[in-house]
C-alpha positions as CSV (number, residue, x, y, z in Angstrom):
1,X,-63.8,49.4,-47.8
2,X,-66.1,46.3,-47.1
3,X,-65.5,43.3,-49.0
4,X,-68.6,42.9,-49.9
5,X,-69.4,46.8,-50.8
6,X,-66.2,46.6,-52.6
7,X,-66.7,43.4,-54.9
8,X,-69.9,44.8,-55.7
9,X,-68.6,47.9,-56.5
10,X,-65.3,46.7,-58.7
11,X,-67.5,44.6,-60.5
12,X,-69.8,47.2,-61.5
13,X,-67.2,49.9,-62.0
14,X,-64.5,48.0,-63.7
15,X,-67.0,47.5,-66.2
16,X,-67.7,51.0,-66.4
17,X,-64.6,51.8,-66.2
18,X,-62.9,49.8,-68.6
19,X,-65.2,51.0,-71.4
20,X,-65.6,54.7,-70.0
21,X,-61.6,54.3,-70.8
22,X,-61.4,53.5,-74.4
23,X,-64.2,56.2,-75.1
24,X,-61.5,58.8,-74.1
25,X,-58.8,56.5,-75.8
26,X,-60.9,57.3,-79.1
27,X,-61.2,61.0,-78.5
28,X,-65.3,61.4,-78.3
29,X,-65.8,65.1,-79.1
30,X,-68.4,67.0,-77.5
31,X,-70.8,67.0,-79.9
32,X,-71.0,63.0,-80.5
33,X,-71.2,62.9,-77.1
34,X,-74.1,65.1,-76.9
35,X,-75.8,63.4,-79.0
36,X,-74.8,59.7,-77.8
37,X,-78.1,57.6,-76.4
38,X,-77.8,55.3,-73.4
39,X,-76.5,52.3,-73.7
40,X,-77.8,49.3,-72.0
41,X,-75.8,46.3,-70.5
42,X,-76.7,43.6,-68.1
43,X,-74.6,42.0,-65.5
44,X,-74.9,38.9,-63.3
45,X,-72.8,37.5,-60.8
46,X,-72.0,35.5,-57.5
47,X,-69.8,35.5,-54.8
48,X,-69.5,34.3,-51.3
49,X,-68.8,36.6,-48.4
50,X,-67.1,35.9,-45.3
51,X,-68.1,35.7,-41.9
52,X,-68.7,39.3,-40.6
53,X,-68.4,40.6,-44.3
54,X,-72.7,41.2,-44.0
55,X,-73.7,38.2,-41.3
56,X,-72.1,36.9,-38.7
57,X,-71.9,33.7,-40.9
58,X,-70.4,33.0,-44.9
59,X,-73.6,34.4,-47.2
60,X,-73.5,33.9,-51.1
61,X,-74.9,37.0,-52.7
62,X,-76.0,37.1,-56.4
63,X,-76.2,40.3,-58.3
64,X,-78.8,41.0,-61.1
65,X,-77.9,44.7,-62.8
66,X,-79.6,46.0,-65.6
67,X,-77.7,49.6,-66.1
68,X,-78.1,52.4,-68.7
69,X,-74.9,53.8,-69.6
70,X,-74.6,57.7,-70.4
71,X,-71.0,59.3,-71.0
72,X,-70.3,63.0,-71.8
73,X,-67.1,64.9,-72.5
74,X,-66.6,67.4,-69.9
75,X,-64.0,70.1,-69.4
76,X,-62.3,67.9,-67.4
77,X,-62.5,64.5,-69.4
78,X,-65.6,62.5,-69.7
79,X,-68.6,61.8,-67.2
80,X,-69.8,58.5,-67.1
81,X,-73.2,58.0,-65.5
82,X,-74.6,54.6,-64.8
83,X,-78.4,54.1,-63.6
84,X,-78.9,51.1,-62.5
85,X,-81.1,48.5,-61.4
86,X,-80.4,46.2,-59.0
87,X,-81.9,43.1,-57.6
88,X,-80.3,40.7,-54.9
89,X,-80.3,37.2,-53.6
90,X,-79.1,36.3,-50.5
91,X,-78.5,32.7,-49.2
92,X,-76.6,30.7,-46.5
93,X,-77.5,27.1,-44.8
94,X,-79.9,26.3,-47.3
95,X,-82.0,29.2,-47.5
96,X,-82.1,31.8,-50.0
97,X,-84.0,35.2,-49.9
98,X,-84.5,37.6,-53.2
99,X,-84.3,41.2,-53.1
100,X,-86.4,43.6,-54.8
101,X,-85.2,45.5,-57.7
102,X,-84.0,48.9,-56.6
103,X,-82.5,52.1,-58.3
104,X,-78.7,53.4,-57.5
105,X,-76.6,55.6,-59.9
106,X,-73.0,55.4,-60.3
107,X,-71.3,58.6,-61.4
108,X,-67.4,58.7,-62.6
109,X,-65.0,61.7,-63.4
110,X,-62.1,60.9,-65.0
111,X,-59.6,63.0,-66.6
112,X,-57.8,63.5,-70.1
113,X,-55.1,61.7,-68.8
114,X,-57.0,58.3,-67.3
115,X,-57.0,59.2,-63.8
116,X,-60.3,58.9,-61.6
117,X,-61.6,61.6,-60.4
118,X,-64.3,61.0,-58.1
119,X,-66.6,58.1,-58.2
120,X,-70.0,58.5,-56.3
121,X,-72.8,56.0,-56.0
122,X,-76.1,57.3,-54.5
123,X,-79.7,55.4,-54.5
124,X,-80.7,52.7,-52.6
125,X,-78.6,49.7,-51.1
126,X,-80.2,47.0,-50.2
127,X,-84.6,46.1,-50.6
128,X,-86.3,42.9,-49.6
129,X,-89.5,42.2,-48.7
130,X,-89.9,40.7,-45.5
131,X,-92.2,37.5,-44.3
132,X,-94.8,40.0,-42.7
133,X,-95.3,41.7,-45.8
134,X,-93.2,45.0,-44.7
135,X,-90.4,46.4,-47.2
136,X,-86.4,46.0,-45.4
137,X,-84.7,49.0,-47.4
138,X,-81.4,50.9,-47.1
139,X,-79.5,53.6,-48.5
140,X,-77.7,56.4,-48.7
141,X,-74.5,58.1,-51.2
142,X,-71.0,56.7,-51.5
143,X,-67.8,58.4,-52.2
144,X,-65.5,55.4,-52.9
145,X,-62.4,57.3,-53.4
146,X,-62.7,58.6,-49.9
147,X,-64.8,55.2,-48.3
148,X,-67.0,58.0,-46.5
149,X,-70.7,56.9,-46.5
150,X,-73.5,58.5,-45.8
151,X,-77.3,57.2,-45.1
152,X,-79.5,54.7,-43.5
153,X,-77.1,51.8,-44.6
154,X,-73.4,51.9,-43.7
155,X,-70.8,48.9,-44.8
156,X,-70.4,47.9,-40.8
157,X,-73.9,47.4,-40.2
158,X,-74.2,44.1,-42.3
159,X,-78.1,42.8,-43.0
160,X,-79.4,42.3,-39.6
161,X,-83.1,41.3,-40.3
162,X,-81.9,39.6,-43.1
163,X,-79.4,37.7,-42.0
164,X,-81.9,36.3,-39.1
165,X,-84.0,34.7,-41.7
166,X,-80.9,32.8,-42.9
167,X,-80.0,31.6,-39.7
């Protein structure tokens, strides 16, 4: 998995997770479930990437999530569904460029017994607006249990336009 995909990812998810895990610690029946409203979290963080990881040169990304939290009891275990929105900055030698907010959704399956199931992201990737006004977007759907990925954006084909106004 890409580093960068991957931080991204474990940050969001072992949130996710984490909680998603006591809720089937506590036994949620079906019915509370049923009835349970979204809950709403927020998440900001940093980190720098290597060289390679998205440009051919060390980028510090910072994350902005805002992400509404739905889990159900399933016949399986419990359903967690995350929608999320996103919003990027990316900056290297001094320069700094911020994304526009964009929609993804994070779904997790996870058994009685703890173990993940599946865990699928789909939505959007990546959005900034450009200096000539245009929109730069990628994305696609994500099975991180089996790395496959499947859209305009894949983890190998870093931020191109992006990283060339960071240059």
């Amino acid at each position: 998995m890409n580093t960068v995909y991957g931080t991204r990812l474990l940050r969001r998810v072992g949130t996710s997770c984490a909680v998603l895990l006591v809720a089937c610690g506590l036994s949620l029946t079906a019915g509370a479930a049923a009835r349970a409203t979204p809950t709403h979290s927020t998440d900001d963080f940093g980190f720098d990437t290597d060289p390679g990881d998205l440009c051919p040169f060390a980028v510090h990304l910072t994350v902005h999530n805002e992400t509404d939290t739905v889990r159900q009891t399933t016949a399986l275990g419990t359903r967690e569904v995350d929608h999320i929105v996103e919003t990027d900055t990316v900056a290297a030698h001094g320069k700094s460029l911020q994304g526009l907010p964009y929609h993804w959704t994070l779904t997790a399956d996870i058994d009685a017994s703890g173990h993940l199931l599946s865990l699928l992201a789909e939505g959007q990737t990546w959005r900034f607006r450009l200096p000539d006004g245009s929109i730069w977007a990628q994305g696609g759907r994500a099975n991180f249990l089996t790395d496959e990925h499947v859209g305009s954006w894949q983890p190998a084909d870093g931020l191109g336009v992006i990283c060339d106004l960071l240059a």
